[in-house]
C-alpha positions in Angstrom: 29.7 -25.1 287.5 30.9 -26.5 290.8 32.8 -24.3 293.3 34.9 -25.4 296.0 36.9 -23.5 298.8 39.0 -24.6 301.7 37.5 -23.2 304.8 41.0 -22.0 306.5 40.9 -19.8 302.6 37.6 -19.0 301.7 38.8 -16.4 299.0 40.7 -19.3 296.8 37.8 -20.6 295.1 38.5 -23.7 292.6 36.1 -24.1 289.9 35.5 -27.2 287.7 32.3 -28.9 285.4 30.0 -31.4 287.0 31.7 -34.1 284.7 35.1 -32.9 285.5 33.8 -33.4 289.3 31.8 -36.8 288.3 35.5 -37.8 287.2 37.6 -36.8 290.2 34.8 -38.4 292.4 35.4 -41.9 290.4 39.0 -41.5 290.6 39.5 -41.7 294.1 36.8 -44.3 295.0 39.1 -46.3 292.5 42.5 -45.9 294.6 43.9 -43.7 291.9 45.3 -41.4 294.5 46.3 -43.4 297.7 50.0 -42.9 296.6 49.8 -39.8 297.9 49.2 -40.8 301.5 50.7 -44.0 301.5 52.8 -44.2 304.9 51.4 -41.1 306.5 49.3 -42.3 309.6 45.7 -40.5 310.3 44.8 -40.3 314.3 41.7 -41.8 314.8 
């Protein structure tokens, strides 16, 4: 299993399958989720 917390929450702990992960991983190196942030600017 893979665990994953947000440091400003450490006690909410997501938990997910190394495939599940492997999936997620391949999704966003794809583009599948740059709608989400499309038009919001990052500060470099």
């Amino acid at each position: 299993m893979i665990y994953i917390r947000e440091t400003e929450q450490p006690e909410v702990v997501a938990v997910t399958t190394p495939a599940k992960w492997e999936a997620f991983v391949k999704g966003v190196r794809a583009g599948e989720f740059d709608h989400f942030v499309a038009g919001v600017e990052v500060d470099a």
